[in-house]
ZANUVO-227314 format. One record per residue (C-alpha): residue number from 1; residue in one letter; x, y, z. Coordinates in steps of 0.001 Angstrom, whole numbers. Example, Ala and Ser with C-alpha at 12.3 -4.5 7.8 and 13.67 -1.06 7.14 Angstrom:
+-----+------+---------+---------+---------+
! pos ! code !      xx !      yy !      zz !
+-----+------+---------+---------+---------+
!   1 !    A !   12300 !   -4500 !    7800 !
!   2 !    S !   13670 !   -1060 !    7140 !
+-----+------+---------+---------+---------+
//
This chain:
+-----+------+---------+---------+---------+
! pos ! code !      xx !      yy !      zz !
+-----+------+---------+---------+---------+
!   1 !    X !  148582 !  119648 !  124851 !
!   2 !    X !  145136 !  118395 !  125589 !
!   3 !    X !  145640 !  115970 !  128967 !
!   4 !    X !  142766 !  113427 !  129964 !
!   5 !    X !  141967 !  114262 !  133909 !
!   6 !    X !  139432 !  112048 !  135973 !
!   7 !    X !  137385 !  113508 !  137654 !
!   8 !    X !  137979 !  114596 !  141350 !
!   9 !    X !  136814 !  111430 !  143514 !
!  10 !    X !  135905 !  109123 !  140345 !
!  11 !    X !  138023 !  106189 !  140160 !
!  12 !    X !  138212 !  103538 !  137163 !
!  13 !    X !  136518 !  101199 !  139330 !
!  14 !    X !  133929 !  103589 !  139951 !
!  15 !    X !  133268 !  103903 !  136002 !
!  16 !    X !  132890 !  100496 !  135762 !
!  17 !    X !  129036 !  100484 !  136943 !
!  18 !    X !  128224 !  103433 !  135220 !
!  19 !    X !  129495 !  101534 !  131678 !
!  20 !    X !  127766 !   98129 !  132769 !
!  21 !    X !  124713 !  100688 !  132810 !
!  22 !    X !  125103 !  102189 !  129646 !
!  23 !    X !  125618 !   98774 !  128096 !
!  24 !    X !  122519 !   97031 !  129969 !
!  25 !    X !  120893 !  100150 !  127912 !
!  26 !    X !  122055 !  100235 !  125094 !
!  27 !    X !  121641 !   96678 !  124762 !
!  28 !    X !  117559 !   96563 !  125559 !
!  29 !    X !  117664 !  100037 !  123005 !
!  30 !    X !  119198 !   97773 !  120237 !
!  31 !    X !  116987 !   94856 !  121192 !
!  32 !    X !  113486 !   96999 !  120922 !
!  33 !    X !  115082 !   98069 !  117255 !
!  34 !    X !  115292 !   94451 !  115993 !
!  35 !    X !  111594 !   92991 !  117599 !
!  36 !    X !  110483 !   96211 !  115626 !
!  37 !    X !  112193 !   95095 !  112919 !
!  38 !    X !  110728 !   91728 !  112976 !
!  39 !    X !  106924 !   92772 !  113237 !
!  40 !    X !  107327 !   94390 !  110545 !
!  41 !    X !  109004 !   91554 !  108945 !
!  42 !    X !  106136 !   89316 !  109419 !
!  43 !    X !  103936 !   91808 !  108220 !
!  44 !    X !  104978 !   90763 !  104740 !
!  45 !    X !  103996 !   87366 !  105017 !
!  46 !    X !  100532 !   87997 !  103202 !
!  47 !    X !   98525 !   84969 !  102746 !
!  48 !    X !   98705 !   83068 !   99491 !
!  49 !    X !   96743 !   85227 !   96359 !
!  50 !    X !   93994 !   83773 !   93966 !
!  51 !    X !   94393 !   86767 !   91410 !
!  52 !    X !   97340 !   85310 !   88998 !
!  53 !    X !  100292 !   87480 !   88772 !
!  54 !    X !  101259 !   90759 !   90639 !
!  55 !    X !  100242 !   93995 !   88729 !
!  56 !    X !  103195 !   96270 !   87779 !
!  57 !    X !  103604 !   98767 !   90862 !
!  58 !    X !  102103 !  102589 !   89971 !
!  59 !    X !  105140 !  104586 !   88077 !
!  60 !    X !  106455 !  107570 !   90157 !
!  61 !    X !  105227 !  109955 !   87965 !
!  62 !    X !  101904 !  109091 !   88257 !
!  63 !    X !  102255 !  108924 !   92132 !
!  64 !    X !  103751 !  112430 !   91963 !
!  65 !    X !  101060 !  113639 !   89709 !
!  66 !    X !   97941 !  112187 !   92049 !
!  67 !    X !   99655 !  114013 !   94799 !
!  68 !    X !   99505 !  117616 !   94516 !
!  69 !    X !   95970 !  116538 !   93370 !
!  70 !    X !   93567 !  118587 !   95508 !
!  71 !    X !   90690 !  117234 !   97464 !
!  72 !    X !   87902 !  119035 !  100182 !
!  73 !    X !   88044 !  116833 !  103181 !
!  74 !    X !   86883 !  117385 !  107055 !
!  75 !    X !   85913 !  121281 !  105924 !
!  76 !    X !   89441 !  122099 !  103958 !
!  77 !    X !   91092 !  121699 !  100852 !
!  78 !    X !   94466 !  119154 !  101327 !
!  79 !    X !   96568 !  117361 !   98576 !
!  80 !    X !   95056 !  113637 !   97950 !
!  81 !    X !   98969 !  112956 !   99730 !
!  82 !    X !   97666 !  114441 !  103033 !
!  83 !    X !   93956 !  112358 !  102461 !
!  84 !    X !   95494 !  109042 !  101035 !
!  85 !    X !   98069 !  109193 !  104332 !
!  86 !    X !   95732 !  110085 !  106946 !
!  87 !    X !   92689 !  107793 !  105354 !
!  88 !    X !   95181 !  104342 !  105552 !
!  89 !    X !   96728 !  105469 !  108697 !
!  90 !    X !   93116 !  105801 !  110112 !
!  91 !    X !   92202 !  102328 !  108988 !
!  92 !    X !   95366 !  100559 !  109578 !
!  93 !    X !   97236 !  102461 !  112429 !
!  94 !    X !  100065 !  102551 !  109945 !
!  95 !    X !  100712 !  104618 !  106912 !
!  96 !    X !  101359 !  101400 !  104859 !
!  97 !    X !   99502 !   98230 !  103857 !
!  98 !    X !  100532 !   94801 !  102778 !
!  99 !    X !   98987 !   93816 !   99500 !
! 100 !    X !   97614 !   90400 !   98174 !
! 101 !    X !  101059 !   89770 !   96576 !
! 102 !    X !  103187 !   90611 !  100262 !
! 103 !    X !  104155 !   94039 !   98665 !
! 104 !    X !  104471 !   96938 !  100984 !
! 105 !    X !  102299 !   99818 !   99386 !
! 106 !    X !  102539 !  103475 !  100451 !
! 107 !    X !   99109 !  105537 !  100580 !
! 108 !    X !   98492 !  106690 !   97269 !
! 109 !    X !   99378 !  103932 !   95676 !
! 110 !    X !   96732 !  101708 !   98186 !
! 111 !    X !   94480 !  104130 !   97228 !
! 112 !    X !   94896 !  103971 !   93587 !
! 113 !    X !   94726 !  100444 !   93631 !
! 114 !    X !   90924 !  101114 !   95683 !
! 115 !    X !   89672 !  103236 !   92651 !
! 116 !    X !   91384 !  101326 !   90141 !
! 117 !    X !   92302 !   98295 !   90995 !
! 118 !    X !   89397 !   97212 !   93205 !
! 119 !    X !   89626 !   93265 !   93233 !
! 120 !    X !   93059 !   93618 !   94241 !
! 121 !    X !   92441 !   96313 !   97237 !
! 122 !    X !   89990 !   93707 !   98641 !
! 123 !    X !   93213 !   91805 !   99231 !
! 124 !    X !   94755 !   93951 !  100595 !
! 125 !    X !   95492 !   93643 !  104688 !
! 126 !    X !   94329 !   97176 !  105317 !
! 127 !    X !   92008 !   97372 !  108524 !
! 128 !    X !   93360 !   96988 !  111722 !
! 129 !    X !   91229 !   95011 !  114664 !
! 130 !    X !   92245 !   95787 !  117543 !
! 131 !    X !   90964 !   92584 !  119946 !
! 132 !    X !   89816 !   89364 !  118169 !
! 133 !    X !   86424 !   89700 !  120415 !
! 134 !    X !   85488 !   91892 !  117817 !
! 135 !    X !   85517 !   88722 !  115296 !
! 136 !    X !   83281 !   87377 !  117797 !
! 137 !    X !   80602 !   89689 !  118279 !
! 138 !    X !   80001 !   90116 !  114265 !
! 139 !    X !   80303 !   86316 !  114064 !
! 140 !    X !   83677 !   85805 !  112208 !
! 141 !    X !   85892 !   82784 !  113388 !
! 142 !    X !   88828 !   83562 !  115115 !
! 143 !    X !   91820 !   82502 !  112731 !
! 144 !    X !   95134 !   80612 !  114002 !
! 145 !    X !   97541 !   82761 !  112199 !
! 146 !    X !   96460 !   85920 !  113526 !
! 147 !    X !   97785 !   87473 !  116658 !
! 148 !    X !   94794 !   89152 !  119674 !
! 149 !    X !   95440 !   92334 !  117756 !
! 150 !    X !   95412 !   91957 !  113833 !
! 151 !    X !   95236 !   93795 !  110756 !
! 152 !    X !   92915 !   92105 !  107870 !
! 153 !    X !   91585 !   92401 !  104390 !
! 154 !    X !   88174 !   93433 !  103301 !
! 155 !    X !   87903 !   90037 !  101921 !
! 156 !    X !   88313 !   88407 !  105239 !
! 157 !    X !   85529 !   91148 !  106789 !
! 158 !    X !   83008 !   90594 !  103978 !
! 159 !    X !   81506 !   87175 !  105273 !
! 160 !    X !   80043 !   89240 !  108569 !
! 161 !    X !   79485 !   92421 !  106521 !
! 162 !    X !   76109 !   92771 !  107305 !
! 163 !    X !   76556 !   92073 !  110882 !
! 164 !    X !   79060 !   94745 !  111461 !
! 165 !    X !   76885 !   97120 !  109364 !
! 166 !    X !   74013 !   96824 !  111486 !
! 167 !    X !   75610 !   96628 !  115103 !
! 168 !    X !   78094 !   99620 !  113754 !
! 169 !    X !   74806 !  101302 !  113224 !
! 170 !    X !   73388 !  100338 !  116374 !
! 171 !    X !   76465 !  101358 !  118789 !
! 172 !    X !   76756 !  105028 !  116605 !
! 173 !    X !   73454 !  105789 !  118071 !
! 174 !    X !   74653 !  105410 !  121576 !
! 175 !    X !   76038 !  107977 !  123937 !
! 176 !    X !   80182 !  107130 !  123806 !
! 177 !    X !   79847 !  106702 !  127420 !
! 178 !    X !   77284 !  103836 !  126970 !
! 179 !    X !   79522 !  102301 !  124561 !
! 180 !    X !   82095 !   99536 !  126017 !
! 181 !    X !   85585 !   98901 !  124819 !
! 182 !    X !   84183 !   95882 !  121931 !
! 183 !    X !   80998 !   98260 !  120586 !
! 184 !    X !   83231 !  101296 !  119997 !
! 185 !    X !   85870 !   99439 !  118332 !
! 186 !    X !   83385 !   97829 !  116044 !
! 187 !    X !   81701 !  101185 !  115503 !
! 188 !    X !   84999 !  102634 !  113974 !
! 189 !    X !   85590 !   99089 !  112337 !
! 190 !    X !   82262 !   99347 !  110679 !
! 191 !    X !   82873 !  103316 !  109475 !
! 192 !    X !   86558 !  102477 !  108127 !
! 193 !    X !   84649 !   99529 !  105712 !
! 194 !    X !   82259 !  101322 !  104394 !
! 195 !    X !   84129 !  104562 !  103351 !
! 196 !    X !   86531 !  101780 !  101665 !
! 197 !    X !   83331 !  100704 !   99784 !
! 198 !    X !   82648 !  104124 !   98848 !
! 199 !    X !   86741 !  104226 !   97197 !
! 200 !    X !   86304 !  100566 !   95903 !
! 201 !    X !   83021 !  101417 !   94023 !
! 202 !    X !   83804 !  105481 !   93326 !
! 203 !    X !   84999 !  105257 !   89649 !
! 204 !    X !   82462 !  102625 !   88780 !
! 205 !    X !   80226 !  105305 !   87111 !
! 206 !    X !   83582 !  106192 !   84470 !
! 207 !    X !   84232 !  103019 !   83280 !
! 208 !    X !   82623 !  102172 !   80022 !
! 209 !    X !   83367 !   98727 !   79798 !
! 210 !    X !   81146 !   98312 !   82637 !
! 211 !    X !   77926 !   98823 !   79901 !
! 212 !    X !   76369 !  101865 !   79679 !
! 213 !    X !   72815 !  103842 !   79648 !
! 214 !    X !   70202 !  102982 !   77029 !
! 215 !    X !   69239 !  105614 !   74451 !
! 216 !    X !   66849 !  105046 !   72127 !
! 217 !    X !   63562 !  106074 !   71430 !
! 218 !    X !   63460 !  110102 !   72077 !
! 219 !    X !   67175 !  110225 !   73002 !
! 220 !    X !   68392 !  108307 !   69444 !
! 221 !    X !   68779 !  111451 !   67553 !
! 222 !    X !   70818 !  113182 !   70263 !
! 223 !    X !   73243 !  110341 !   70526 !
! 224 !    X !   73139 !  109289 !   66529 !
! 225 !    X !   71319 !  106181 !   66850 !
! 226 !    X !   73619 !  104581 !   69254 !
! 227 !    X !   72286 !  101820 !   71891 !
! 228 !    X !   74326 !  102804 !   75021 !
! 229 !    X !   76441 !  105369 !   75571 !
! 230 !    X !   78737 !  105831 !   79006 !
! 231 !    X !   77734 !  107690 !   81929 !
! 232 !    X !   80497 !  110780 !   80807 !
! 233 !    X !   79066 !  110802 !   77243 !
! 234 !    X !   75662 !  111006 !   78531 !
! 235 !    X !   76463 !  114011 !   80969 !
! 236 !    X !   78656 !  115947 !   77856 !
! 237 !    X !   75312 !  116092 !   76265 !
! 238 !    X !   73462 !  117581 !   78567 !
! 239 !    X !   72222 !  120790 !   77185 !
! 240 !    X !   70401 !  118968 !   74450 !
! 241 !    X !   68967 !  116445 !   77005 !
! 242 !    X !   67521 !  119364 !   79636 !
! 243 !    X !   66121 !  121057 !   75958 !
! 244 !    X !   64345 !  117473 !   75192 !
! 245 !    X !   63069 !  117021 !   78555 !
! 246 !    X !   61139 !  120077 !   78527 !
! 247 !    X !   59843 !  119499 !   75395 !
! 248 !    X !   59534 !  116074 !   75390 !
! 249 !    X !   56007 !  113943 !   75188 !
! 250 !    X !   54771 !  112826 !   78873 !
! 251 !    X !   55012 !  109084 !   77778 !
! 252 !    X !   58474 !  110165 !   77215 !
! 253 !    X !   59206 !  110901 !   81279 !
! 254 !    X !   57658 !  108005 !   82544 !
! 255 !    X !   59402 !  105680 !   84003 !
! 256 !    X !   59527 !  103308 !   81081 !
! 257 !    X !   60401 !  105868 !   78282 !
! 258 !    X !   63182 !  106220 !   76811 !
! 259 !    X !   64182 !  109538 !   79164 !
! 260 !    X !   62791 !  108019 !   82239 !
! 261 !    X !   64715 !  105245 !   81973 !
! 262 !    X !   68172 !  106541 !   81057 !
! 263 !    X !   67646 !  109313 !   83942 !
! 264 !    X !   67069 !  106060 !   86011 !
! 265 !    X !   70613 !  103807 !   85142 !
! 266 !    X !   72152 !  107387 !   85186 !
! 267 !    X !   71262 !  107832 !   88543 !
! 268 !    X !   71842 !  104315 !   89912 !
! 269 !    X !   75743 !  104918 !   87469 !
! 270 !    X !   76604 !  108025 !   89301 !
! 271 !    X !   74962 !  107166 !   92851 !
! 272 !    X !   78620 !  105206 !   94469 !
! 273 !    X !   80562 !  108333 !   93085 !
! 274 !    X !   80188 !  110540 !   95811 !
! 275 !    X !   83436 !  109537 !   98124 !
! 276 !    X !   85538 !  112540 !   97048 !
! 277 !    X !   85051 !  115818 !   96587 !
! 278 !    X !   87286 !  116086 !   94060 !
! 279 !    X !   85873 !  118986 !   91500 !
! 280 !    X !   86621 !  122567 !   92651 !
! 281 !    X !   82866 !  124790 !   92056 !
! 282 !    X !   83207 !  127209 !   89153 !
! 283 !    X !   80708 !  129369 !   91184 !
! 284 !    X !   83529 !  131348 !   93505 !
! 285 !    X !   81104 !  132131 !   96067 !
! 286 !    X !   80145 !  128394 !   96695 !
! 287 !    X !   82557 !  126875 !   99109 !
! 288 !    X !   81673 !  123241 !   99311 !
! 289 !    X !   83387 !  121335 !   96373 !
! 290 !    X !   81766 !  118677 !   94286 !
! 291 !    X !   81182 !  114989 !   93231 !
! 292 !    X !   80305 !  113554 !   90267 !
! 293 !    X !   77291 !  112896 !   91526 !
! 294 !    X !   76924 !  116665 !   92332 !
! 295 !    X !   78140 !  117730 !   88718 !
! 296 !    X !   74948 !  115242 !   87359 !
! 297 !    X !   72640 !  116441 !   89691 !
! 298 !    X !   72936 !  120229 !   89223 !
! 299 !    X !   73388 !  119837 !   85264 !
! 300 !    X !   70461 !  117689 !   84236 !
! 301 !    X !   68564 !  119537 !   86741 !
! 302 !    X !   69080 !  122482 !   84513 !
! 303 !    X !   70347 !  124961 !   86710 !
! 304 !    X !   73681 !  125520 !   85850 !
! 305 !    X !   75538 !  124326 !   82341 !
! 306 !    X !   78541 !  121929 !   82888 !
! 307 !    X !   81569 !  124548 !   82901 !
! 308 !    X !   83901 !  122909 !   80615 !
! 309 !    X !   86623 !  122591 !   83069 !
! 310 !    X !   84348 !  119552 !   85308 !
! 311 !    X !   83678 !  118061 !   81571 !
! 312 !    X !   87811 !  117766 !   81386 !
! 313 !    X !   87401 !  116252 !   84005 !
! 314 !    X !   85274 !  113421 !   84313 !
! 315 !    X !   86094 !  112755 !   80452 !
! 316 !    X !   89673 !  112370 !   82620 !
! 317 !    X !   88350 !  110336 !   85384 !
! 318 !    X !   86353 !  107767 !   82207 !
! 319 !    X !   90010 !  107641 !   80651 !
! 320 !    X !   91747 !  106259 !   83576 !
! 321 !    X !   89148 !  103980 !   84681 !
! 322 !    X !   88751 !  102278 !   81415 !
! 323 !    X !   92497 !  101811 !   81038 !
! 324 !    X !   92923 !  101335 !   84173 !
! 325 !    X !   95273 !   98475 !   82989 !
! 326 !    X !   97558 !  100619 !   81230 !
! 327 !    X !   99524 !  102716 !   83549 !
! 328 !    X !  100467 !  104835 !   81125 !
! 329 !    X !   97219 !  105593 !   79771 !
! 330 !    X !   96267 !  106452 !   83496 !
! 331 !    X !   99140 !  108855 !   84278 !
! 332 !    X !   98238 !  110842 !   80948 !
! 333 !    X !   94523 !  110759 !   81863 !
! 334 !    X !   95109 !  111961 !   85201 !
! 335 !    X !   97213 !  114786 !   84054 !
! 336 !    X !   94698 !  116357 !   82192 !
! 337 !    X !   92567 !  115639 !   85487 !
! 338 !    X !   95485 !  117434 !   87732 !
! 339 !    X !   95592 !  120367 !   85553 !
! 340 !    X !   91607 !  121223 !   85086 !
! 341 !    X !   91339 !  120852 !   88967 !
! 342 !    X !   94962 !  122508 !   89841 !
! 343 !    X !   93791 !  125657 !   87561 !
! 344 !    X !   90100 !  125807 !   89102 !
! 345 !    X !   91358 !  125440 !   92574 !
! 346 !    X !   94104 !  127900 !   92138 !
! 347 !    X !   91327 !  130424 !   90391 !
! 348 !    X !   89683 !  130037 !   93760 !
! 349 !    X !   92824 !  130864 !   95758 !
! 350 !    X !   92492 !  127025 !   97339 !
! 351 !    X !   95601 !  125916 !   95851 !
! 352 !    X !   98506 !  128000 !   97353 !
! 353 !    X !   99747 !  125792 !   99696 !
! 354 !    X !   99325 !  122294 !   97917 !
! 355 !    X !  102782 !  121797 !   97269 !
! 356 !    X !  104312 !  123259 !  100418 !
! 357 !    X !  102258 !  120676 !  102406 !
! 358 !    X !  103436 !  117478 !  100206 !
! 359 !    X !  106713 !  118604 !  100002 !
! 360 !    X !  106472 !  118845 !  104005 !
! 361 !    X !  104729 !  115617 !  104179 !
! 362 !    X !  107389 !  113908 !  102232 !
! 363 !    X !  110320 !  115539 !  104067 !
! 364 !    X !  108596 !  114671 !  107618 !
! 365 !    X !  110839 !  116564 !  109774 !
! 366 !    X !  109414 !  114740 !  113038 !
! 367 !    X !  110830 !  111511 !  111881 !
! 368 !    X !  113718 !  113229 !  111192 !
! 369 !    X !  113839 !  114779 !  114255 !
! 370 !    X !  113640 !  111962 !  116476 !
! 371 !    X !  116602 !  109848 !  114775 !
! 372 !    X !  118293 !  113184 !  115397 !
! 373 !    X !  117398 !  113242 !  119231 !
! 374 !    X !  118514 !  109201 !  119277 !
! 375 !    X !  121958 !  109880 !  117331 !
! 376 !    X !  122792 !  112972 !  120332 !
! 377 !    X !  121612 !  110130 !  123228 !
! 378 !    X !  123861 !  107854 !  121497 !
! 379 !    X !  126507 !  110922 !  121356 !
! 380 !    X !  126261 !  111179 !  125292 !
! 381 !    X !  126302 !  108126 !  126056 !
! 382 !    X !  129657 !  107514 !  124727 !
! 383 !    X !  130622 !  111008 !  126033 !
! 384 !    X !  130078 !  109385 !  129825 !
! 385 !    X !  132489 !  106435 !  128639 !
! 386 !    X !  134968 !  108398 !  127340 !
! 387 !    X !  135465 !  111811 !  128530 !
! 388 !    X !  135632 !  113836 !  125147 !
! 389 !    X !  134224 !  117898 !  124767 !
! 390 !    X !  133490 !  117275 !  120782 !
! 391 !    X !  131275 !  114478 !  121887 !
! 392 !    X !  129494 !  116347 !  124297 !
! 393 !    X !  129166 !  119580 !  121812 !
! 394 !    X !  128269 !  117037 !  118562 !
! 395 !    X !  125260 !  115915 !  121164 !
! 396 !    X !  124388 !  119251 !  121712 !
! 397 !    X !  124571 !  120477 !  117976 !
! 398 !    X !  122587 !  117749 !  116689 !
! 399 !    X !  120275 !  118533 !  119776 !
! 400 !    X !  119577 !  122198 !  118547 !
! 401 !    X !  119051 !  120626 !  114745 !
! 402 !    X !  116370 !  118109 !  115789 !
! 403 !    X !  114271 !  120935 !  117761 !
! 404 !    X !  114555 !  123403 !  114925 !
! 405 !    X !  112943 !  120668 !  112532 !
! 406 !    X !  110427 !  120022 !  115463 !
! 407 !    X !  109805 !  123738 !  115363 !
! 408 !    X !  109329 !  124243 !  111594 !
! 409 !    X !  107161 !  121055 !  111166 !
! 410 !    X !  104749 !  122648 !  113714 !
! 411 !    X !  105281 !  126153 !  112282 !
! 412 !    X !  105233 !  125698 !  108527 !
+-----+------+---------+---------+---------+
//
């Protein structure tokens, strides 16, 4: 029979400071969990929107689709889970953002809503500043309902846009050491907005409805007599295009022919699509992966034919973006764009450990880990109230789990 035994020299009154203690900090530990709780509250109070009703939140297949997408970022190839997350959490200081509607959005499906949805992404409270004399220096009021150190929308940057272009310019030129507290935050501040303009305006090369490139006069026979054509359609005819510009009449290539000038709108079409380098090379000896832009360049340039894996995939890309209202018309489109890249990339032996790393991503065994190390504090502390061995070996148990997640999210 188990009998409960101070011990030697420990009296109940001499417990009785150690459990106003505990209490004192358990009490502030509880009290840091709800003002926690609270910012983040307020977070959701997102101003009032202009754009009509909320759009219908990305379906979870499509978010697990876009994914295990792969991208070549900062000299590797990661899923677009690993760039969305780190991209957001590098503008924002949190892997979330508040959109125009007070929804809380998760990285992919902020940055779907950049390449897809761009009106609403300028709504969206995405950029963190992190002292208000920021606003000052680029000329932006200071606004009532925003705390010293603020997160805000593109559309509440835009009015000083040019201002924090040019001084982000200036202070990147300058040694960091030159650079005071104010110049290097505006530095960064100016870098995170334009890399957003580079997602906002990325697919605006894919979207038909948008117009299109002229192509009459030498070009109408290629294209059956039609006016305009997209920027995709243009590209799938290449061959025929690099044959006609090598036998095509001078008058032809000047600027105001008919070739000139569709090379011209092609050009200025494709020129915002080089944010991602989203198409694996065919060529497995070339190691830096492509844009759109790229895939024009080197095509019409008549070096290398478009292999018809990178057609699949801007015809893909033009799918989504002109039903880009559809969501289901976007999950099938990017589909077909997951599986031409997931096959290229896996050709090239780039694609092995996709899914490990967004499976680890999504199972974050650091989070984990650390409500793991609170639940065994919590454990001892009631052990010191209450003298109890299961206690004390439950804190040490969960103790061992928590490191062996630490140890496998640094390992795997």
């Amino acid at each position: 029979m188990y009998t409960y035994c101070t011990r030697p020299g420990l009296s109940a009154r001499g417990r009785a400071p150690r459990r106003v203690v505990l209490a004192l900090a358990l009490s502030v530990l509880a009290l840091g969990f709800v003002s926690v709780g609270s910012a983040r509250a307020s977070d959701t109070s997102a101003e009032a929107s202009t754009l009509g009703p909320a759009p219908a939140p990305w379906p979870e297949g499509l978010l697990d689709t876009v994914a295990t997408i792969p991208i070549q970022s900062e000299g590797r190839v990661k899923p677009l889970h690993t760039w969305a997350r780190y991209t957001l959490l590098g503008f924002n200081h949190r892997a979330s953002a508040i959109d125009a509607w007070g929804r809380r959005q998760q990285p992919l499906a902020w940055m779907l809503d950049a390449l897809l949805r761009p009106e609403a992404a300028r709504h969206t409270t995405c950029f963190l500043v992190p002292d208000d004399e920021v606003l000052d220096a680029i000329g932006l009021p200071r606004r009532a309902d925003k705390k010293k150190r603020d997160r805000y929308t593109y559309e509440d940057l835009l009015p000083a846009r040019s201002e924090l272009r040019d001084m982000g310019s200036q202070f990147a030129h300058m040694e960091a050491t030159d650079r005071t507290r104010i110049q290097t935050y505006i530095m960064e501040l100016a870098h995170d907005v334009s890399r957003f303009e580079g997602l906002l305006s990325f697919l605006e090369f894919a979207d038909d409805r948008a117009g299109g490139i002229p192509v009459g006069g030498a070009l109408a026979d290629i294209f059956e007599g039609r006016d305009k054509v997209g920027a995709v359609d243009f590209l799938a005819q290449a061959p025929a295009i690099v044959a006609l510009a090598r036998t095509a009449a001078p008058e032809a290539h000047a600027a105001e022919g008919a070739l000139g000038v569709a090379l011209q709108e092609l050009t200025s079409a494709l020129g915002t699509s080089r944010a991602l380098r989203l198409l694996p090379p065919a060529d497995a000896a070339a190691e830096t992966w492509l844009t759109p832009y790229d895939i024009a360049s080197q095509t019409l340039m008549g070096r290398d034919p478009m292999p018809p894996a990178h057609l699949t995939m801007l015809k893909a890309l033009r799918d989504a973006a002109t039903q880009r209202d559809d969501p289901a018309a976007v999950e099938e489109a990017l589909v077909r764009f997951s599986e031409a890249s997931t096959s290229l990339a896996d050709s090239r032996g780039e694609y092995d450990k996709i899914g490990l790393e967004v499976w680890l991503a999504r199972f974050d065994p650091f989070f984990k880990a650390l409500w793991i190390y609170v639940a065994a504090f919590l454990l001892l502390a009631f052990s010191w109230l209450r003298t109890n061995r299961w206690l004390s070996r439950g804190a040490i148990a969960l103790l061992v789990v928590g490191l062996l997640l630490h140890i496998a999210g640094i390992t795997v």
